[in-house]
N, C-alpha and C positions, 0 to 999 in steps of 0.2 A: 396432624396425621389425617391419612384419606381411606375411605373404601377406594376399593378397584372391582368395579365392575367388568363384564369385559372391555377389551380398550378397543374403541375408534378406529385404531390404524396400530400397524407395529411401530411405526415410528412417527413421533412428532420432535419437528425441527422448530425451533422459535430463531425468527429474521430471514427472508427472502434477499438475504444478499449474497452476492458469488458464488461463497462460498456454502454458503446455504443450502443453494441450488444444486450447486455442485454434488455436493453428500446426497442428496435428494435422488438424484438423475444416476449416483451408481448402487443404492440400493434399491430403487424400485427396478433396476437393471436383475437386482440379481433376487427380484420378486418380490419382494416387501412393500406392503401398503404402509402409503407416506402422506403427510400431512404436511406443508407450509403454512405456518402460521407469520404474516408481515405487519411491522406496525403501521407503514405507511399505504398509502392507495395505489402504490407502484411498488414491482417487487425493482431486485438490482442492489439497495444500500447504497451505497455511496459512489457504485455506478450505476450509472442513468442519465437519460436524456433527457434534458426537460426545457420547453418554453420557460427564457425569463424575461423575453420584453416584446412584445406582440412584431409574428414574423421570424424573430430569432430565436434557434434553439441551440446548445447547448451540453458538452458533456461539463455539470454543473461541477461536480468534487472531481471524483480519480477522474484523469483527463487528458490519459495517455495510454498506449500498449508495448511490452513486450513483455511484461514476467508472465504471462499468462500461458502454463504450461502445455504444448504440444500434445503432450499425452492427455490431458482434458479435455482439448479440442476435438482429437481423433475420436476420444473413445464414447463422448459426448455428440459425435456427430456435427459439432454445432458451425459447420458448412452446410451442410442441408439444411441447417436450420434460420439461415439468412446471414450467420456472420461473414464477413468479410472484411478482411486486413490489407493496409498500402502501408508502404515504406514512406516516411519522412524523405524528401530529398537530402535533407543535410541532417545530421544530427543534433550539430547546434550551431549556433550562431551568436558570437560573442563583441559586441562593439565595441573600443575601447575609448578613453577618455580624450585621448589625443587624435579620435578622429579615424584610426584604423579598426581592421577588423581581423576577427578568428574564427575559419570555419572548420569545422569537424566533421568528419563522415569518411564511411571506409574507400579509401583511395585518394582523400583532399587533405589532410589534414596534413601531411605531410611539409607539403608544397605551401601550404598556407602559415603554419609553422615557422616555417624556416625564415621568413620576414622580421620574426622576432627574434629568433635565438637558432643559428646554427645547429649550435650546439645541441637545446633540446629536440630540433629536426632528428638530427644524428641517432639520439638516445630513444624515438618514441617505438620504433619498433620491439626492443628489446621489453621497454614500457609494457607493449599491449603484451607481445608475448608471453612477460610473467603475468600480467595479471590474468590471462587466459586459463593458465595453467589452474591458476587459483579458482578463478571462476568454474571450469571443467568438474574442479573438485566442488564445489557447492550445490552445480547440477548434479551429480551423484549420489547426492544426500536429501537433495530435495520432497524426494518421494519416499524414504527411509526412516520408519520412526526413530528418531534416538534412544540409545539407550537410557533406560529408567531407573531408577534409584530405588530401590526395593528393599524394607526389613523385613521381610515374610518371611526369610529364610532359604537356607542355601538351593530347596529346589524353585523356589521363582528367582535368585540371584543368576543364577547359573546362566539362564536362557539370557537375562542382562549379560553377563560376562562376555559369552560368546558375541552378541552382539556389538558388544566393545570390541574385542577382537577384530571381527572386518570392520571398522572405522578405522581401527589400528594398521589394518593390512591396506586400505585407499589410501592413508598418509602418508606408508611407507610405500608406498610406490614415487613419491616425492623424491628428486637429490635432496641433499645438506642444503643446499643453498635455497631452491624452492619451500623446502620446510620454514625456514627463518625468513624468508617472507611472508609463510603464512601465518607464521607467530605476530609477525611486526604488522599484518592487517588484522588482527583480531584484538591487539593492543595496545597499538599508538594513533594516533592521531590522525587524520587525511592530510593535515597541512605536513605536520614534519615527514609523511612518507613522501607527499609531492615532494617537498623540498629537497630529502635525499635524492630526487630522479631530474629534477626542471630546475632550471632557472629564472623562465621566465614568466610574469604575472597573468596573461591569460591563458597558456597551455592550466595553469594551477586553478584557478578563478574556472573555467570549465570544467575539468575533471572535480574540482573539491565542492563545487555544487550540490552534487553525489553524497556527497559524507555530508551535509546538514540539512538536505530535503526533509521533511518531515523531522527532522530529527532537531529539538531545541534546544543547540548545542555550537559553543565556537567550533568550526574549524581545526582548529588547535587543541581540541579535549580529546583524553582516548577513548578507544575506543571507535573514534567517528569513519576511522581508516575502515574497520565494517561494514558501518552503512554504506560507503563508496562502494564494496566489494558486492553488498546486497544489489546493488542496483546494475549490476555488471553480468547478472547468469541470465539475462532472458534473450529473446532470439524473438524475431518474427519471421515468416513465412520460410522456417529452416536457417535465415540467415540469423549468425550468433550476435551478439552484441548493437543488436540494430534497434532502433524505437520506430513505431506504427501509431497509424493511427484508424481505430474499426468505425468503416464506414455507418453511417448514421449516431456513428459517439458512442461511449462507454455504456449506454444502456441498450445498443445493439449488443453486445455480447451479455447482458443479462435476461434480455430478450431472447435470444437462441439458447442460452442457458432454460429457461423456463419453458420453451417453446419443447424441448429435448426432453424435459421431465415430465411436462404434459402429456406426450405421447408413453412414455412408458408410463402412465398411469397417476403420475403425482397429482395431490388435491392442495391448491395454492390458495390462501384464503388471506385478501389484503384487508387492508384497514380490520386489523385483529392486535390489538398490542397487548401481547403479555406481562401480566400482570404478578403473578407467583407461580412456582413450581410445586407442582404437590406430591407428599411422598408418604410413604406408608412403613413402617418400624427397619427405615435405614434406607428403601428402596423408591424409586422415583416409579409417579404413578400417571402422570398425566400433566398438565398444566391450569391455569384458569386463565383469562382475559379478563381485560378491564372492563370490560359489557358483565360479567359476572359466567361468561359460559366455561363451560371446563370441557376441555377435551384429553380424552383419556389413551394411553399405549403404554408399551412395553418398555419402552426405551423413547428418551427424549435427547434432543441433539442441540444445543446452545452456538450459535454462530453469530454471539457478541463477547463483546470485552467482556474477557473476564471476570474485570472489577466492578463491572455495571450488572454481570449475573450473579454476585456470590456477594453483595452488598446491596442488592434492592429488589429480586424474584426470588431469593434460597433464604431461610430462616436461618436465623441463627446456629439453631440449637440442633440443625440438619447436619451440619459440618464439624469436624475438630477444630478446638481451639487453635490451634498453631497454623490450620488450612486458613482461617477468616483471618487471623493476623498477617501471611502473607497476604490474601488478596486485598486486605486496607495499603498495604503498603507497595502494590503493584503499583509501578510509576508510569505516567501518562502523561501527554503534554508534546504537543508536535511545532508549536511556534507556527504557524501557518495562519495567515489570513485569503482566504481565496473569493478572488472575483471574475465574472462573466463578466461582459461586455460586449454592446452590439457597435458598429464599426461603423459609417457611412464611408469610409475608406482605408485602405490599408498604411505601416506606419510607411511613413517615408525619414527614413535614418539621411542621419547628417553623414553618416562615415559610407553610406550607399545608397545617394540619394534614387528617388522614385518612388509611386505608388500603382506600377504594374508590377501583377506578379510576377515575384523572384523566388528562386531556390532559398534564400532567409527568409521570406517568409513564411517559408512551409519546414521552417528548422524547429530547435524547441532554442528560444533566443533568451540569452542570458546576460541580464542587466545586474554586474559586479563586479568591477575590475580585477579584485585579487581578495586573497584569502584575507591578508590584511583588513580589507574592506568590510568582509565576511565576520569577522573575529567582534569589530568594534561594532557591527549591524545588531552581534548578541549580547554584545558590551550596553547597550543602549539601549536593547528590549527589557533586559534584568534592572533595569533603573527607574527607566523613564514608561514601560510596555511596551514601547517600541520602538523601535529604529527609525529615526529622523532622516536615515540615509536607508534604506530596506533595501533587501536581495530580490529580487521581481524575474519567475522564469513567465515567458511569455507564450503562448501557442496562438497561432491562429489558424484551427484546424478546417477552416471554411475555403483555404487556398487546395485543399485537398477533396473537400468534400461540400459543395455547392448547396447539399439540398438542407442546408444548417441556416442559410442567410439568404434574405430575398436578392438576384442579382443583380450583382455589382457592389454588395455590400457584405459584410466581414463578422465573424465572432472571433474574440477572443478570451484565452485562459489568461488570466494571471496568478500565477501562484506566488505567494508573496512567504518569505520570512524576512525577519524574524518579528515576532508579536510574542507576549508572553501569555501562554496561557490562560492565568488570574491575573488580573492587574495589579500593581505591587504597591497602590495606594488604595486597593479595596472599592475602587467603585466599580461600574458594570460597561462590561463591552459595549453592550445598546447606549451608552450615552456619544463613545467616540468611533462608534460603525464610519459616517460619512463624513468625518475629517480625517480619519487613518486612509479609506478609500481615496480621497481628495489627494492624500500621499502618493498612496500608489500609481495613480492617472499621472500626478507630473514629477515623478519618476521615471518614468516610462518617455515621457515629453522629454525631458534632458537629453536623448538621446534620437527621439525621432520626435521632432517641434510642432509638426501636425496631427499629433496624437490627442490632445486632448480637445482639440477641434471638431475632433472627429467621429465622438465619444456620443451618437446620441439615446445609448440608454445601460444600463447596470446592474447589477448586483452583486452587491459585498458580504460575503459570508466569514465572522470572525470567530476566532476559537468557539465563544458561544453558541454561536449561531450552528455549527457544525457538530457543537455534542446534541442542540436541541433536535437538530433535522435526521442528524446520521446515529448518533448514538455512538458520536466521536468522545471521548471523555478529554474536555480539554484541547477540543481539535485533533484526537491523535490519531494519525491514518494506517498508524499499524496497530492499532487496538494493543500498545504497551510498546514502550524503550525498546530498541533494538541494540541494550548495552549487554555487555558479559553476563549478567547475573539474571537477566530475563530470555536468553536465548541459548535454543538447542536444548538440552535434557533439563534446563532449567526456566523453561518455557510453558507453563507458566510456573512451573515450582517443583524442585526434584521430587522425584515418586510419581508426577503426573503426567512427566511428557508423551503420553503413551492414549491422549483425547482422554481419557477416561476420567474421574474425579469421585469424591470420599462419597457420592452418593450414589448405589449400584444404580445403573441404566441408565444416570444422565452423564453425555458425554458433551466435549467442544469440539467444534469444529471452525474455529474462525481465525483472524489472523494474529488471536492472542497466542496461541501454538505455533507446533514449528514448521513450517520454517519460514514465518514473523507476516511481516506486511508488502503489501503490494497487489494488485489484480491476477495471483499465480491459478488460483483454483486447488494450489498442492494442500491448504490443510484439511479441505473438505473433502479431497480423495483420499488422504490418507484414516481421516475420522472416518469415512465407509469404510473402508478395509479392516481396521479394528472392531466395529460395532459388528458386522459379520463376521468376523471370528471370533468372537463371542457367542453368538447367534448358535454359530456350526458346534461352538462345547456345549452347549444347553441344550443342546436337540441329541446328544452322544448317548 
């Protein structure tokens, strides 16, 4: 327990990442002196740009655009404030085993398609059109607290009630049929939903990508049909279902993020890692750092994993017993091992040969033939740590954006699954970093044979490395599962979905809430809108 002298600021945020910022930039919007407190010497988290081999730079982690919500951008300014977004020319780019290819993007897929399979040609329209539907309904909710789970009693149930009610009324605007779709994406599988629609293995192998990005998990488990649909509601510049890529990389838009909060007054203080939260008979009082300094407010805002704040900065003895035993048992774990790479040229594929740029090159290219492939890649991380044969998406966002790679020369992303989070014979990632990488390089090689020629510098980031740098737990890039029982009103745990948590005035805002993971900016606006109505009863 703490004095509370007066506090510093009204609010202190702990972690300058997106979302972070985000919360930052619409309460000092709406006047509140704000504090950013960053562990690292760069605000962003886990987007950022950074130098990783002299010359080349880098969006190092998240390393793509579209979830990142329109209404953040606008209201955030952060055009004025340097961002700027381009369109992928393809959306992806899938080679296949035997030498052909799959490309995808709105108006080609069709046509490209149909080489494989008539049939699913025939059926994709119908395809996008439900999943649009579905998607349309996710955006809806995006910015909508869920309703909250509440024993106080029927006058704080009631306003939940109603709540429930328009969710109820958005669902029912759904036919029959639409509805039972959106049952069958929140509960089966991405491979058995692909399977009911395709036939063939890379229309599936591209869209079921989707259902285990981040997510460490077969293909075939349920649930995964979700993360497919997670990854489906974002849009760039107005257009829906499109991926982008922001000029100067993922820590251009934490940059205009921060540049946005600056001017309305925010105070961003890097290389600051906190250390514990301090509170006073129930009530949160301020923070301390690891330097030993304490800074003091009214209300403190948490924009990390939840299981990383409420098992190593909150005492014990702060929280209910049954709140610390959910957050021990919040699950984490993203299967991802992610690497940079500098280029001295681009790949030249067997199934399209060249190394001038192409429209695949500037796709997001995906090394998997089929779900199949997918399935045994997590068959073989749960055994061995990792997959002998690994899923590899590929970016190389320097065909879009020059000023990343000295000219004439190339970065790329590789995002790799599957890897298991802990190793499952107990030893440590830092021993097999650059033989697992060595994987991935000629993986990538199988496909296009001047890849690894070509390779003259790296960096391999493995689950490890990614909870040490980002405050990933276990690699997870959505700060928790994006299964049934950690999303929506149970995000992070019924009774809480509402940012708020068992300790008055500290609240979350990161993407352990809803609505989950990705570069949206949605759960730090909607943690500003809650912590301000709050603000507005206490001032009544």
């Amino acid at each position: 327990m703490h004095d509370s002298p007066n506090p510093d600021s009204d609010v202190l945020i702990i972690g300058g990442g997106h979302n972070g910022l985000v919360c930052a930039g619409y309460l000092a919007a709406a006047g509140l002196s704000v504090t950013v407190l960053e562990r690292r010497a760069v605000v962003g988290g886990a987007a950022v740009t950074e130098e990783f081999h002299p010359g080349f730079r880098n969006s190092v982690a998240a390393y793509t655009v579209s979830l990142l919500h329109p209404k953040v951008i606008a209201d955030l300014e952060l055009a004025r404030h340097g961002l700027r977004i381009v369109e992928r020319p393809l959306s992806n780019f899938l080679p296949t085993e035997d030498g052909r290819y799959l490309k995808v993007g709105p108006g080609r897929t069709r046509e490209s398609l149909a080489a494989f399979s008539a049939r699913d040609a025939d059926r994709l329209s119908a395809f996008d059109a439900s999943l649009e539907t579905q998607a349309d309904l996710i955006r809806s909710l995006l910015l909508e607290r869920p309703p909250n789970m509440t024993d106080r009693g029927w006058r704080a149930a009631l306003p939940e009630l109603l709540r429930a009610l328009r969710l109820g009324r958005s669902v029912g605007r759904l036919n029959r049929n639409q509805r039972q779709e959106l049952l069958r994406l929140f509960a089966c599988s991405a491979g058995d939903y692909l399977d009911d629609w395709f036939e063939s293995d890379p229309i599936k192998a591209v869209l079921g990508f989707d259902g285990i990005v981040g997510h460490y998990a077969s293909p075939y488990s349920p649930g995964s049909a979700y993360v497919l649909l997670h990854h489906c509601f974002g849009e760039v510049n107005g257009r829906k279902g499109v991926w982008g890529h922001a000029i100067g990389g993922m820590g251009a838009i934490t940059q205009a993020m921060a540049a946005s909060a600056r001017s309305r007054g925010v105070t961003i203080h890097v290389n600051a890692p906190v250390s514990r939260v301090l509170t006073k008979r129930g009530h949160v009082v301020g923070v301390a750092t690891e330097s030993g300094r304490e800074f003091r407010a009214s209300a403190v805002v948490s924009n990390l994993n939840p299981k990383l704040l409420f098992t190593r900065l909150v005492d014990d003895d702060d929280i209910p017993a049954d709140f610390r035993t959910r957050m021990a048992q919040w699950r984490c774990g993203s299967g991802t091992f992610r690497m940079n790479v500098a280029l001295s040229e681009l790949p030249d594929f067997s199934c399209l040969p060249g190394t001038a740029p192409a429209e695949h090159h500037g796709a997001g290219i995906i090394l998997a033939p089929s779900l199949r492939y997918m399935e045994q890649a997590y068959f073989d991380a749960r055994t061995h740590g990792w997959s002998r044969q690994p899923v590899v998406e590929m970016l190389i966002p320097s065909t879009l954006d020059p000023s990343l790679a000295p000219e004439g020369q190339h970065v790329a992303s590789l995002f790799c699954q599957h890897v298991a989070p802990e190793l499952p014979d107990g030893s440590s990632w830092d021993t097999h970093r650059d033989s697992v990488a060595d994987l991935m390089i000629d993986t990538v090689t199988r496909y296009a044979p001047n890849f690894r020629r070509s390779v003259i510098g790296r960096q391999a980031l493995t689950p490890l490395d990614l909870e040490r740098t980002f405050g990933l737990i276990g690699g997870d890039i959505f700060h928790g599962k994006l299964s049934l029982d950690q999303m929506y009103s149970a995000r992070p745990t019924l009774g809480f979905a509402d940012h708020r948590t068992p300790i008055a005035g500290l609240y979350q805002c990161g993407s352990g809430t809803h609505p989950g993971g990705g570069v949206t900016g949605a759960p730090g606006h909607n943690a500003a809108r809650e912590i301000l109505k709050d603000r507005r009863l206490r001032m009544k």
